[in-house]
DSSP file (Angstrom, degrees, kcal/mol; ACC not computed):
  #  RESIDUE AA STRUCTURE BP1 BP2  ACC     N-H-->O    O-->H-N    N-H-->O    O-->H-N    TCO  KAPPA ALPHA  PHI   PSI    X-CA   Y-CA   Z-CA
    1    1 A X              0   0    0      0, 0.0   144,-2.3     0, 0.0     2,-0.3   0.000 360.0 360.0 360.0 130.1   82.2  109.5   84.1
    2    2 A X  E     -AB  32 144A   0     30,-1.9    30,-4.2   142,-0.2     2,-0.5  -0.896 360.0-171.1-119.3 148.3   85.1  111.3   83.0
    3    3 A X  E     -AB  31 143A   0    140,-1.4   140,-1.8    -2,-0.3     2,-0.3  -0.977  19.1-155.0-143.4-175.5   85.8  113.2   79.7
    4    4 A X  E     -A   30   0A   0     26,-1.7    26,-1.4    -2,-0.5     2,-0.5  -0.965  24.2-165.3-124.9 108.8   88.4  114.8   78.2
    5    5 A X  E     +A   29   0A   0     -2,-0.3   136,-3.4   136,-0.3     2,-0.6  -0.864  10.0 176.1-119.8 135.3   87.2  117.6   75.6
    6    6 A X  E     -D  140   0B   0     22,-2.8     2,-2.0    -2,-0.5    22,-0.2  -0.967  29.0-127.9-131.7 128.2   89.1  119.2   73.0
    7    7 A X  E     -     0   0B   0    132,-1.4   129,-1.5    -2,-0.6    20,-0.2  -0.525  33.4-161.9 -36.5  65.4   88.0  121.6   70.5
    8    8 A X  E     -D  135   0B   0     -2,-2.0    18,-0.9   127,-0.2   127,-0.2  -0.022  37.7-161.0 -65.8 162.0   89.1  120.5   67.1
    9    9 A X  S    S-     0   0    0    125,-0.9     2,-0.4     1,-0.4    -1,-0.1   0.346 100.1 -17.6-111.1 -40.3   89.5  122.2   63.6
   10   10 A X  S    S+     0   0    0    124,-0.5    -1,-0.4    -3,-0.1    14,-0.3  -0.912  71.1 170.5-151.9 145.3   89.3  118.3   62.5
   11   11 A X  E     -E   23   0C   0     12,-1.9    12,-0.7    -2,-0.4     2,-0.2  -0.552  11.0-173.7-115.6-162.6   89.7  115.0   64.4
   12   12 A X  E     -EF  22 132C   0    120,-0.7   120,-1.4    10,-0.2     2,-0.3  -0.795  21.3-128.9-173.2-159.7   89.0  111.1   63.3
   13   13 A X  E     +EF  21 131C   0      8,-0.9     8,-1.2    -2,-0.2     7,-1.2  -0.911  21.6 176.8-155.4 118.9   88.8  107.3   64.2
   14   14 A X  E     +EF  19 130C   0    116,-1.7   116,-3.5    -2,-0.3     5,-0.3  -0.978   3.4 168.9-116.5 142.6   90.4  104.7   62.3
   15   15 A X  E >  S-E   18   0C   0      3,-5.0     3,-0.5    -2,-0.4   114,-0.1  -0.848  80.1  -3.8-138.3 103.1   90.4  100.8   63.3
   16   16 A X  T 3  S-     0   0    0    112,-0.3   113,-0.1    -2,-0.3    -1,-0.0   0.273 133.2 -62.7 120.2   1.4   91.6   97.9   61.1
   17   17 A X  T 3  S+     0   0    0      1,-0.5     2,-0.4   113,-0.1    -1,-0.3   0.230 109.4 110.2  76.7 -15.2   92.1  101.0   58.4
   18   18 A X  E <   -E   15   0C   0     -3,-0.5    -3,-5.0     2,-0.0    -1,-0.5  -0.811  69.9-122.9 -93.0 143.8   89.2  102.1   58.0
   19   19 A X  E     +E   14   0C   0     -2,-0.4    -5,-0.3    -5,-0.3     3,-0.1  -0.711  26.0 178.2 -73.3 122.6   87.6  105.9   59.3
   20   20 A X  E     -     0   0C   0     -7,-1.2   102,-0.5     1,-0.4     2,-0.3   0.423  64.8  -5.9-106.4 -23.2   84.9  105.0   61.3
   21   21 A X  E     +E   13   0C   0     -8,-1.2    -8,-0.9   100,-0.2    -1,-0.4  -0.867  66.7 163.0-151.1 127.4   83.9  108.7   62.4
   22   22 A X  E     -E   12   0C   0     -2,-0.3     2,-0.3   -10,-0.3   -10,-0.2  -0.936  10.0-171.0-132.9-174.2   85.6  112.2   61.8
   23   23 A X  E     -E   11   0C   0    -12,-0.7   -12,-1.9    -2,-0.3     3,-0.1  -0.978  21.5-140.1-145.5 140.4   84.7  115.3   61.9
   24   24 A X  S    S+     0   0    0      1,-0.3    -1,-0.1   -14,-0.3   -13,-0.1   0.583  81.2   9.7 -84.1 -93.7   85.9  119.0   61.0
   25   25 A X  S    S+     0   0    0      1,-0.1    47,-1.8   -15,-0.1    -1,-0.3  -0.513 102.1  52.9 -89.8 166.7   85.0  121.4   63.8
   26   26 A X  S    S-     0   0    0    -18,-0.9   -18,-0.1    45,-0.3    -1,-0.1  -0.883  81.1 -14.1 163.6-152.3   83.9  120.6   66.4
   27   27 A X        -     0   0    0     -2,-0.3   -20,-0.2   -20,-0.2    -2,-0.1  -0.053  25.3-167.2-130.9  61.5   84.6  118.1   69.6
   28   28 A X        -     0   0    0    -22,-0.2   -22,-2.8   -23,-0.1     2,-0.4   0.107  19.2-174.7 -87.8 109.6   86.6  115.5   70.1
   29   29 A X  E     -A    5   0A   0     45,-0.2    47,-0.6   -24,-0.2   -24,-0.2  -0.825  16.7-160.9-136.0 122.5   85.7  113.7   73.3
   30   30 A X  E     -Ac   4  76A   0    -26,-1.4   -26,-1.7    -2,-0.4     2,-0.4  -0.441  23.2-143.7 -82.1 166.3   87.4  110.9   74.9
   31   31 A X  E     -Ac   3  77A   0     45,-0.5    47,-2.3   -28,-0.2     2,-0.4  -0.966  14.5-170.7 178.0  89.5   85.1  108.9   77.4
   32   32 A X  E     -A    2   0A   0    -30,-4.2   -30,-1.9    -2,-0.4     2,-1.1  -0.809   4.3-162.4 -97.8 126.1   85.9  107.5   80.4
   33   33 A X        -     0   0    0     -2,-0.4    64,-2.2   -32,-0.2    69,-0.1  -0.752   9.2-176.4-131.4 147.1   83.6  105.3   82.3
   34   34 A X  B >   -G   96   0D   0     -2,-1.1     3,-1.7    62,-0.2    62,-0.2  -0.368  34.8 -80.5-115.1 154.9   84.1  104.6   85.8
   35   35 A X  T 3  S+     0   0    0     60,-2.1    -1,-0.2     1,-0.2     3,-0.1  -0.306 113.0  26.2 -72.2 170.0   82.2  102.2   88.3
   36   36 A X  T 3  S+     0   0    0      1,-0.3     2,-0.3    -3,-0.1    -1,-0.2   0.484  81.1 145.7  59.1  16.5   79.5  103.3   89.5
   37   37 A X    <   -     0   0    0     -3,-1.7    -1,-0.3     1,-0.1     2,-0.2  -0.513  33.3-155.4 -85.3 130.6   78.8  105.4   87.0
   38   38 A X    >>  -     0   0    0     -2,-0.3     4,-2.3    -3,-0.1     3,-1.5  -0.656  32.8-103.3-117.6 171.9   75.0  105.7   86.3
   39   39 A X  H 3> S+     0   0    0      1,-0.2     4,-3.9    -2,-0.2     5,-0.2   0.779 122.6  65.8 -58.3 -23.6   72.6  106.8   82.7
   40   40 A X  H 3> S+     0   0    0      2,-0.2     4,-0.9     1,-0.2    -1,-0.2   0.725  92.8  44.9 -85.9  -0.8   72.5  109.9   84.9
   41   41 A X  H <>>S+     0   0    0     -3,-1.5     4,-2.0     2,-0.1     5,-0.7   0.666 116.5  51.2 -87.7 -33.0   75.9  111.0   84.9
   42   42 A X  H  X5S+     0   0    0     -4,-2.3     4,-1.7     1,-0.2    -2,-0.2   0.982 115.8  41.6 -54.3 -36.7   75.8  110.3   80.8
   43   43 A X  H  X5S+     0   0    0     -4,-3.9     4,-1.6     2,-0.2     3,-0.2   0.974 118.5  44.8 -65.4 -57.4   72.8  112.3   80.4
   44   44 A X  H  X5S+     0   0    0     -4,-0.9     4,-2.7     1,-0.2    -1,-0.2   0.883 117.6  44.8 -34.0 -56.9   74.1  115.0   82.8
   45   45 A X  H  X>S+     0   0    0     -4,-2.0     4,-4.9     2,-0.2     5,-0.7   0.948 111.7  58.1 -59.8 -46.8   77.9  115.0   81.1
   46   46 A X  H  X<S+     0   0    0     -4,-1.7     4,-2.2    -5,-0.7    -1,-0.2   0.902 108.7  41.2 -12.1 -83.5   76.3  115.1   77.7
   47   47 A X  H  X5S+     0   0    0     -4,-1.6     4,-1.7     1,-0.2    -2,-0.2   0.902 112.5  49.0 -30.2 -85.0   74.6  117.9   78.3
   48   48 A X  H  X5S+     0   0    0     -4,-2.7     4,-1.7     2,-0.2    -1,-0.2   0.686 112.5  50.7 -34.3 -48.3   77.2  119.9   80.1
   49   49 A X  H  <5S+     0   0    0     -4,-4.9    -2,-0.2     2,-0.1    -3,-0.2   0.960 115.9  48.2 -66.6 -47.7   80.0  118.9   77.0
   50   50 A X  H  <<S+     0   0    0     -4,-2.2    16,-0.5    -5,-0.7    -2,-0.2   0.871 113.5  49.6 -24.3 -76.0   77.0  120.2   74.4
   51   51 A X  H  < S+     0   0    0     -4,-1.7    -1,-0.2    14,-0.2    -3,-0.2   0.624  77.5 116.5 -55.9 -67.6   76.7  122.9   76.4
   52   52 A X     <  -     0   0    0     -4,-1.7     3,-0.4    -3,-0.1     2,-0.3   0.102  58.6-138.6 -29.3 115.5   80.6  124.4   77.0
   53   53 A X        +     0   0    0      1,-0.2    12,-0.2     9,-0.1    11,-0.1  -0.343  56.9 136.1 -71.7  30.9   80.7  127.8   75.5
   54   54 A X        +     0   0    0     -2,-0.3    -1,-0.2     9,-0.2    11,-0.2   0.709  30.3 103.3 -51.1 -54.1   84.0  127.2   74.1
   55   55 A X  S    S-     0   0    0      9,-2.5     8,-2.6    10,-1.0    11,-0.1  -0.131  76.3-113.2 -61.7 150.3   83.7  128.7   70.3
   56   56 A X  B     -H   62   0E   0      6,-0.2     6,-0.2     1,-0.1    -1,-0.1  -0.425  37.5-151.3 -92.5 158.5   85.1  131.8   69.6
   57   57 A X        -     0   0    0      4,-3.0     3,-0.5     7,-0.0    -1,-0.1  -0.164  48.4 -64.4 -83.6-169.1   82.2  134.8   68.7
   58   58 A X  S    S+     0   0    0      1,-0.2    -2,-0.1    -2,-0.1     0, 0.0   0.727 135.4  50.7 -26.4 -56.6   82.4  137.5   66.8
   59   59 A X  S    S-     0   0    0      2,-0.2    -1,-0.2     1,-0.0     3,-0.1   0.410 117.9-102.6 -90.0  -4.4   84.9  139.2   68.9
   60   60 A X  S    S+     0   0    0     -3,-0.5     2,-0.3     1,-0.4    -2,-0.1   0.426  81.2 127.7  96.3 -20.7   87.2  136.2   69.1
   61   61 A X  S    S-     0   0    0      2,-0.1    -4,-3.0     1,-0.1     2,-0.4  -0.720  73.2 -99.3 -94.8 148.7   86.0  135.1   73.0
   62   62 A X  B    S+H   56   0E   0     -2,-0.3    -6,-0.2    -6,-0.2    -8,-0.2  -0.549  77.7 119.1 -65.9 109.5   84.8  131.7   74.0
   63   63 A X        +     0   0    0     -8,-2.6     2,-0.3    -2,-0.4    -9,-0.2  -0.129  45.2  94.1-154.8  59.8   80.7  132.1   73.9
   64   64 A X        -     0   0    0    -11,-0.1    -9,-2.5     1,-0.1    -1,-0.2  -0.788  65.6-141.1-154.4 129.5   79.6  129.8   71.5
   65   65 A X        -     0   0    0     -2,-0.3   -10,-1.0   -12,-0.2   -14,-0.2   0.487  37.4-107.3 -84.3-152.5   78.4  126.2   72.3
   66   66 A X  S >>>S+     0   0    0    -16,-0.5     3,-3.0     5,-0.1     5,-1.7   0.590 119.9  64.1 -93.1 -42.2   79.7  123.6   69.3
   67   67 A X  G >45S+     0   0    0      1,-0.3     3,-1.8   -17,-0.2   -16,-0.1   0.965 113.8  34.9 -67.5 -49.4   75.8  123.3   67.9
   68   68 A X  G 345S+     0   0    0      1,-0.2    -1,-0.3     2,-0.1    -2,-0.1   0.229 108.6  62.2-103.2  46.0   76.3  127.2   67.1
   69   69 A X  G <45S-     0   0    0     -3,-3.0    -2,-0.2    -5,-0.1    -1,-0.2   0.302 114.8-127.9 -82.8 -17.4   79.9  126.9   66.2
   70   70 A X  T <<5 +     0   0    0     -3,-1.8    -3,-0.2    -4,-0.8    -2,-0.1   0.354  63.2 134.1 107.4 -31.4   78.2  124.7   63.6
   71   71 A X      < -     0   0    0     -5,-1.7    48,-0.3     1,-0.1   -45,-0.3  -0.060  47.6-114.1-107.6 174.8   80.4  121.9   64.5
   72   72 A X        -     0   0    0    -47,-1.8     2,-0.2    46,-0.1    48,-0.1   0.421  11.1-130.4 -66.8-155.0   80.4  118.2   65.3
   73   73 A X        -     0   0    0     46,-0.5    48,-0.8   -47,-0.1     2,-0.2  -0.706  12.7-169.4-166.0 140.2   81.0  115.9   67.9
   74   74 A X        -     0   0    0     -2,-0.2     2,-0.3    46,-0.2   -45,-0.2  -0.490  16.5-156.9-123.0-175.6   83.2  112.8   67.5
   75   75 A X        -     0   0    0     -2,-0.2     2,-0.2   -47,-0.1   -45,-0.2  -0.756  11.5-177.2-170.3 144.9   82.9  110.3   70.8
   76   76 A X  E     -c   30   0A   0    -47,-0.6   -45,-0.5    -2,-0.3    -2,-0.1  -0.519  25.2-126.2-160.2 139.3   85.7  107.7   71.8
   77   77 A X  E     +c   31   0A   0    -47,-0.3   -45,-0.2    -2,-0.2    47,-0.1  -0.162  30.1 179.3 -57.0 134.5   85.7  105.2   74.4
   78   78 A X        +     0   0    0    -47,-2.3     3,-0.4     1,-0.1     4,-0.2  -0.548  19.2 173.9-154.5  92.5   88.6  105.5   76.5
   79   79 A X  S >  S+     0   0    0      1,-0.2     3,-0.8     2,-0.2    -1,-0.1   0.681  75.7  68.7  -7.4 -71.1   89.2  103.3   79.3
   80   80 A X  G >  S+     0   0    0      1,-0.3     3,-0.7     2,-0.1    -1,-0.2   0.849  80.3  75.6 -18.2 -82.0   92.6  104.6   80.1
   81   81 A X  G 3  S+     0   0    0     -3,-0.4     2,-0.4     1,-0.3    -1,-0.3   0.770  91.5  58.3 -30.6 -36.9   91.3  107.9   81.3
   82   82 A X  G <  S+     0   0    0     -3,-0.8     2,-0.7    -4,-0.2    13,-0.5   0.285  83.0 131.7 -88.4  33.4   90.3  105.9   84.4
   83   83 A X    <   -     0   0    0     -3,-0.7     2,-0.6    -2,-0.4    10,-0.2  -0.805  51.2-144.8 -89.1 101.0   94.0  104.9   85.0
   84   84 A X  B     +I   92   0F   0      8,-1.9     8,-2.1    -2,-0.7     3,-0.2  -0.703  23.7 172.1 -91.1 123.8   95.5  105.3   88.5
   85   85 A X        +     0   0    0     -2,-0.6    -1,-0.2     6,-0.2     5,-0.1   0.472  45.2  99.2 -94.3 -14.2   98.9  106.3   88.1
   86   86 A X  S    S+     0   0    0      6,-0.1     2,-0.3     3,-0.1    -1,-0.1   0.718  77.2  42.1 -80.7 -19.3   99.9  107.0   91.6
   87   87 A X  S    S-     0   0    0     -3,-0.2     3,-0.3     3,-0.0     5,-0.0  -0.825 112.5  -8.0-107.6 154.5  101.9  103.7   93.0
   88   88 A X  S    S-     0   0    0     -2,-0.3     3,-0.1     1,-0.2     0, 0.0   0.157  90.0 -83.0  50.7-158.9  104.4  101.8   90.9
   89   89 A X  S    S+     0   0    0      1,-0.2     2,-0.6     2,-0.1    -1,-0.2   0.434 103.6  85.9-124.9  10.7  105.0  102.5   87.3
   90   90 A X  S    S-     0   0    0     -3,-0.3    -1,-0.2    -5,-0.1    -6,-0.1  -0.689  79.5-127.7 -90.0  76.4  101.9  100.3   85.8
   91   91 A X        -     0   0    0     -2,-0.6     2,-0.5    -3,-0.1    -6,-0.2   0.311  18.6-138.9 -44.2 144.8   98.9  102.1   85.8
   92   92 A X  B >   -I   84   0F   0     -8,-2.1    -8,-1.9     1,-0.1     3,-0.5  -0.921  12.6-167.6-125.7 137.9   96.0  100.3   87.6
   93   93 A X  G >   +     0   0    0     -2,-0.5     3,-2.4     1,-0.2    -1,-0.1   0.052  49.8 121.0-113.4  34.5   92.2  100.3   86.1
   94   94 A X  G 3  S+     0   0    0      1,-0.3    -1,-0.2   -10,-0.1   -59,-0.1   0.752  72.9  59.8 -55.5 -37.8   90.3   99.0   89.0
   95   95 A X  G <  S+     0   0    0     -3,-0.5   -60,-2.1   -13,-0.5     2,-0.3   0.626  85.4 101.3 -61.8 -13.8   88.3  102.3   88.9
   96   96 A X  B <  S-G   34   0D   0     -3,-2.4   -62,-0.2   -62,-0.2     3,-0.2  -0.570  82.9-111.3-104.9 146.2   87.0  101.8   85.3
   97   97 A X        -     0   0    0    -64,-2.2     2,-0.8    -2,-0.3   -62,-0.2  -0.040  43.3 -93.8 -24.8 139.8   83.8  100.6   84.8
   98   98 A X    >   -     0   0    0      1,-0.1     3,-1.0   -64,-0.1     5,-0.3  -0.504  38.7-112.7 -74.0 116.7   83.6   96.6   83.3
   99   99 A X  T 3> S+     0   0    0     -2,-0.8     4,-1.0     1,-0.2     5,-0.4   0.477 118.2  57.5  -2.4 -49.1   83.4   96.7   79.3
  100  100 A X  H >> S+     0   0    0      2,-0.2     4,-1.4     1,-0.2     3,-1.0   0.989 122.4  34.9 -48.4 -55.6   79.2   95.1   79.4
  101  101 A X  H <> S+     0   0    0     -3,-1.0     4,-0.8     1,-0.3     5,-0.2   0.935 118.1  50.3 -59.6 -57.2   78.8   98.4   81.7
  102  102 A X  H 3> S+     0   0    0      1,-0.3     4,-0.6     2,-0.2    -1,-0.3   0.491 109.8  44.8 -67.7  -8.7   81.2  100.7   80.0
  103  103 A X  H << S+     0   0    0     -4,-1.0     4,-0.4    -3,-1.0    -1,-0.3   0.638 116.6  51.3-123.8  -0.6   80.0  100.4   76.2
  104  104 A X  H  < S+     0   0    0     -4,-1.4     4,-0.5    -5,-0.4    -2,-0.2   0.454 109.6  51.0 -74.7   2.1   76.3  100.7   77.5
  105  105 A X  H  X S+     0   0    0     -4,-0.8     4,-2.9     2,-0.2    -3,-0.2   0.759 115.8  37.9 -86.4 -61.8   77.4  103.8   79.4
  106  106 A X  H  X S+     0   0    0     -4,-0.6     4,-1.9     2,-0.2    -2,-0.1   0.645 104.2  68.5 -76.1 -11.5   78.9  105.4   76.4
  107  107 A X  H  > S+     0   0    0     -4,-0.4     4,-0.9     2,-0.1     5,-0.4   0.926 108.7  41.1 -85.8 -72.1   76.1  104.1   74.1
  108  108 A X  H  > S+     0   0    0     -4,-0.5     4,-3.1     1,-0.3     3,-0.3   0.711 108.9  54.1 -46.9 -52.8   73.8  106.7   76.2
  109  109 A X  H >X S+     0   0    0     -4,-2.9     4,-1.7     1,-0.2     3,-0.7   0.924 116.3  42.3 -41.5 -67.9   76.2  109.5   76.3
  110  110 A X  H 3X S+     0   0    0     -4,-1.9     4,-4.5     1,-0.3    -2,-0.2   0.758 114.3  50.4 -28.0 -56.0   76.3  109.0   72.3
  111  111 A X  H 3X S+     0   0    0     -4,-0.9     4,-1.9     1,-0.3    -1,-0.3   0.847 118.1  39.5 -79.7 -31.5   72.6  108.6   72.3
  112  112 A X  H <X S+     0   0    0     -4,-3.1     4,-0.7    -3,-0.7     3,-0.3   0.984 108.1  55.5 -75.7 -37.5   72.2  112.1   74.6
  113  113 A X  H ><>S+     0   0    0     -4,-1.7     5,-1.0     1,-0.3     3,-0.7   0.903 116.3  45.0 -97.2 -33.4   74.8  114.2   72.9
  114  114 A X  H ><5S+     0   0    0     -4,-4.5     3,-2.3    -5,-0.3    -1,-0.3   0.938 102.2  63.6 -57.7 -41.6   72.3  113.1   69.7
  115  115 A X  H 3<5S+     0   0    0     -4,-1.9    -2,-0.2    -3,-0.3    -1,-0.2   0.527  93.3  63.0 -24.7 -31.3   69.3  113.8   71.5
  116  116 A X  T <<5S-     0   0    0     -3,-0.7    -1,-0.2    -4,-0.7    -2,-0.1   0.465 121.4-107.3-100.3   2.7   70.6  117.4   71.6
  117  117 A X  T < 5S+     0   0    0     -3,-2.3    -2,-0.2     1,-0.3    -3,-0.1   0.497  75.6 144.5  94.5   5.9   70.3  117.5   67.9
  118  118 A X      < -     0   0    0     -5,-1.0     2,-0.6    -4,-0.2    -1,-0.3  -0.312  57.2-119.8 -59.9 149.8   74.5  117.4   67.8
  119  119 A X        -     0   0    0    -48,-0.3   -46,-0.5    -3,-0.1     2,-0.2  -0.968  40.3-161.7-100.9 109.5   75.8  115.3   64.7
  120  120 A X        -     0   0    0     -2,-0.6     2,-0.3   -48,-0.1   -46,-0.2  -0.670  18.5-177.1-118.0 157.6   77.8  112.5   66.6
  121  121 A X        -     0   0    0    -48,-0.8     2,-0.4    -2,-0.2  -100,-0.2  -0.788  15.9-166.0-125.3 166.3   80.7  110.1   65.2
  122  122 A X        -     0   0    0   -102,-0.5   -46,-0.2    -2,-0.3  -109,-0.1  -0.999  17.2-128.8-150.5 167.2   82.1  107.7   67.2
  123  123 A X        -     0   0    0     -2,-0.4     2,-0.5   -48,-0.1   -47,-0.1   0.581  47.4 -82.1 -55.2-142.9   85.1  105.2   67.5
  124  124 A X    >   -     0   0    0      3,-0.2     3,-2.3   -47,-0.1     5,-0.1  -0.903  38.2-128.1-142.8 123.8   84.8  101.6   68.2
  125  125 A X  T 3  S+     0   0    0     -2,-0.5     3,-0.1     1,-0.3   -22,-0.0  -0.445  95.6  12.9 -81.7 137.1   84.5  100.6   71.6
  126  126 A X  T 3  S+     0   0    0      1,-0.3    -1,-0.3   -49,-0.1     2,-0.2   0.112 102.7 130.4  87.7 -11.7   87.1   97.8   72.8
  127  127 A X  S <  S-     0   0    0     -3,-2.3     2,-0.9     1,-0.1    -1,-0.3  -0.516  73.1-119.2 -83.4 142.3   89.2   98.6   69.2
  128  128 A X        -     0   0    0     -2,-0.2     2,-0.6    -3,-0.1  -112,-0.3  -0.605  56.9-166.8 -67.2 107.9   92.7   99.2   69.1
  129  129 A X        -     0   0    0     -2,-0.9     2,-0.7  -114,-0.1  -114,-0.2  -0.730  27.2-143.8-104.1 135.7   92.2  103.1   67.4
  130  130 A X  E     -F   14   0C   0   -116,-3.5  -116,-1.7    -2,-0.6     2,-0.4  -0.779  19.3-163.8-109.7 152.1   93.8  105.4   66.0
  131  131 A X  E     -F   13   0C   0     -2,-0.7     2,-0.3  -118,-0.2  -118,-0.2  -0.943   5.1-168.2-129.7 113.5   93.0  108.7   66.7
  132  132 A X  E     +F   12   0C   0   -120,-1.4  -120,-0.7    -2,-0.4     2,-0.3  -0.744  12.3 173.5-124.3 141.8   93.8  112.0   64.9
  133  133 A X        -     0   0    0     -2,-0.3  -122,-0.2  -122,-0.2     2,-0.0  -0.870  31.8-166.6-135.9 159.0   93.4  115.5   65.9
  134  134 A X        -     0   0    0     -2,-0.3  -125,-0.9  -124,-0.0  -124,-0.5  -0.510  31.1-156.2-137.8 106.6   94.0  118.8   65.2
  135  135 A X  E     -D    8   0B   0   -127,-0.2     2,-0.8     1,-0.2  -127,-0.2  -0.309  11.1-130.6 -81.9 157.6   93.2  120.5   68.3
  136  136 A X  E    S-     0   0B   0   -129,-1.5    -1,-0.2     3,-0.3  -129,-0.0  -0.724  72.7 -10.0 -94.0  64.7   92.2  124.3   68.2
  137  137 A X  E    S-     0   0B   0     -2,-0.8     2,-0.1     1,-0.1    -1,-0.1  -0.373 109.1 -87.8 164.3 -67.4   93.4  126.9   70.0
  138  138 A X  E    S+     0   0B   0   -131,-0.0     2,-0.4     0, 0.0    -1,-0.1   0.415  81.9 155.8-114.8 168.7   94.7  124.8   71.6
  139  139 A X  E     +     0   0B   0   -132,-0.2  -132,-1.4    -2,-0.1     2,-0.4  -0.962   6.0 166.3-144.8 120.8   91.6  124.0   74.3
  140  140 A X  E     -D    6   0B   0     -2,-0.4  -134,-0.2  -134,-0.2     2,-0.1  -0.987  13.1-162.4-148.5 132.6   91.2  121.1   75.8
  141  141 A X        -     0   0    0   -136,-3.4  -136,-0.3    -2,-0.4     2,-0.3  -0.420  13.1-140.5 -79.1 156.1   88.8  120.2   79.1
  142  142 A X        -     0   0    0   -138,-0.2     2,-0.3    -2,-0.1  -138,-0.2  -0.726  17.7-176.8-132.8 135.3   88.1  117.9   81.8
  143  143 A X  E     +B    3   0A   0   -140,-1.8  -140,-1.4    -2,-0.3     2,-0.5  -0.812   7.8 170.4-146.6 102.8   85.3  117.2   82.5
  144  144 A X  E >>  -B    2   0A   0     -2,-0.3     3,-1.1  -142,-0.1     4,-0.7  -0.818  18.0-166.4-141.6 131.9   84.1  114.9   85.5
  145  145 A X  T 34 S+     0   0    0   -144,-2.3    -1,-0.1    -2,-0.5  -100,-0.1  -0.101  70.4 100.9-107.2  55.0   80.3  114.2   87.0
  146  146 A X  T 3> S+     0   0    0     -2,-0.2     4,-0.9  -145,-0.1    -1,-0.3   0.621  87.5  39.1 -82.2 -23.4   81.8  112.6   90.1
  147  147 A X  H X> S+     0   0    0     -3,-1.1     4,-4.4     2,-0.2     3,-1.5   0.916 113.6  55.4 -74.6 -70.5   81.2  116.1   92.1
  148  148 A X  H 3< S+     0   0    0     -4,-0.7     4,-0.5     1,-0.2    -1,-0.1   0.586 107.4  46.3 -73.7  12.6   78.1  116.6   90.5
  149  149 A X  H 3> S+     0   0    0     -3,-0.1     4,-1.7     3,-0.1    -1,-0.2   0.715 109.4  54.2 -81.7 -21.0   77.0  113.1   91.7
  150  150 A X  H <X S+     0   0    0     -3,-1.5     4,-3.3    -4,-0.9     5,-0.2   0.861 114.0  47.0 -70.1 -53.3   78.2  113.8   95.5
  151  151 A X  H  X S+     0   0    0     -4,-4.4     4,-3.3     1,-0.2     5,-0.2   0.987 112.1  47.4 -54.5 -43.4   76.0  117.0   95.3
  152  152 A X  H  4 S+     0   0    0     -4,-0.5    -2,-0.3    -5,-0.4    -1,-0.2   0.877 113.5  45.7 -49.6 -52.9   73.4  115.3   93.9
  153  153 A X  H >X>S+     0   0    0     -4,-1.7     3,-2.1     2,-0.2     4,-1.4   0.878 110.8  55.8 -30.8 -76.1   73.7  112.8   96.4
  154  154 A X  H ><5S+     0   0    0     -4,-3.3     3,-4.4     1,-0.3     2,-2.2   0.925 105.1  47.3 -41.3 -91.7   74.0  115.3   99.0
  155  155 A X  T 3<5S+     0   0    0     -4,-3.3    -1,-0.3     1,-0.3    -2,-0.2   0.454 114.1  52.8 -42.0  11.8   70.5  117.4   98.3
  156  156 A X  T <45S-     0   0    0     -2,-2.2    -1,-0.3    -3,-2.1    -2,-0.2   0.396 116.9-123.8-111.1 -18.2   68.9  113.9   98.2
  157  157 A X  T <<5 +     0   0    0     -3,-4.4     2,-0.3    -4,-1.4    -3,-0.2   0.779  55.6 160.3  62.2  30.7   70.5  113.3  101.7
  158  158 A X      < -     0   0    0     -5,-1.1    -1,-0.3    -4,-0.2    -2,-0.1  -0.732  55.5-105.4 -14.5 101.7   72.2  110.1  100.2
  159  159 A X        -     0   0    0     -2,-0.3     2,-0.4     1,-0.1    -1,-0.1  -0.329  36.4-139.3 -54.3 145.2   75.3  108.8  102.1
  160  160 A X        -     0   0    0     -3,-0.1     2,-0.2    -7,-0.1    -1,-0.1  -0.931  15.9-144.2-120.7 127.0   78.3  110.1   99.4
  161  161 A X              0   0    0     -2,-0.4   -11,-0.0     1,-0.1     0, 0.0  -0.635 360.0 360.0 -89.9 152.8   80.9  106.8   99.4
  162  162 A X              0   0    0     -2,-0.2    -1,-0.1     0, 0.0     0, 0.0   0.392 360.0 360.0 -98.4 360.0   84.5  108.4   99.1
């Protein structure tokens, strides 16, 4: 599961015209989800975007999570993100998850990153969106719990597929 996390001062989601989620600060995170991708990488990644110390303190350094920045968290599916670019000029999505998998993958991220007491927005999974940012700093992440499934994997003594 891959994401892409950006700090926002505001983002949002429109589809058909209509806002389906925004946010002002916060986190804008785009959601990739790949096969083989299990409920444990969503809880784990969840967690771990929650988590990112990102928000400036007092002093102006990154120490402050988004839940005591205060801020939100906006959520959209993004497919793309799983795009192998590296032959020809088409990008090829053979890594991403198939859509039944992928918007029940991203409905459990949502459902953890609420779970953590976060106020979450989301997109529309499989809609053409448009997406509006204004990123902060600017700071933007990526974020991917394919390693920390190979560890896992590893300390269970689990063959790790390459």
């Amino acid at each position: 599961m891959l994401a892409v996390v950006q700090r926002v001062s505001r983002a949002s989601v429109t589809v058909e015209g209509s806002v389906t989620g925004a946010i002002e600060t916060g986190l804008l995170i785009l959601l990739g989800v790949a096969r083989g991708d299990e409920d444990a990488d969503a809880a784990w990644l969840a967690a771990k975007c929650a988590s990112l110390r990102i928000f400036p303190d007092d002093d102006g350094k990154m120490n402050r999570s988004v839940d005591e920045a205060g801020g939100a968290v906006l959520v959209v599916s993004q497919f793309t993100l799983l795009g192998d670019c590296e032959r020809g000029r088409r990008p090829s999505f053979i890594q991403a998850a198939p859509p039944d998998e992928a918007n029940r993958l991203y409905t459990r991220f949502v459902h953890e990153v609420r779970s953590l007491g976060l106020r979450v927005e989301t997109g529309v999974f499989q809609a053409h969106m448009d997406v509006a940012l204004v990123n902060d700093g600017p700071v933007t992440l990526l974020v991917d719990s394919g390693p920390w499934r190979a560890r896992r994997n590893d300390r269970r003594g689990a063959t790790v597929e390459a």
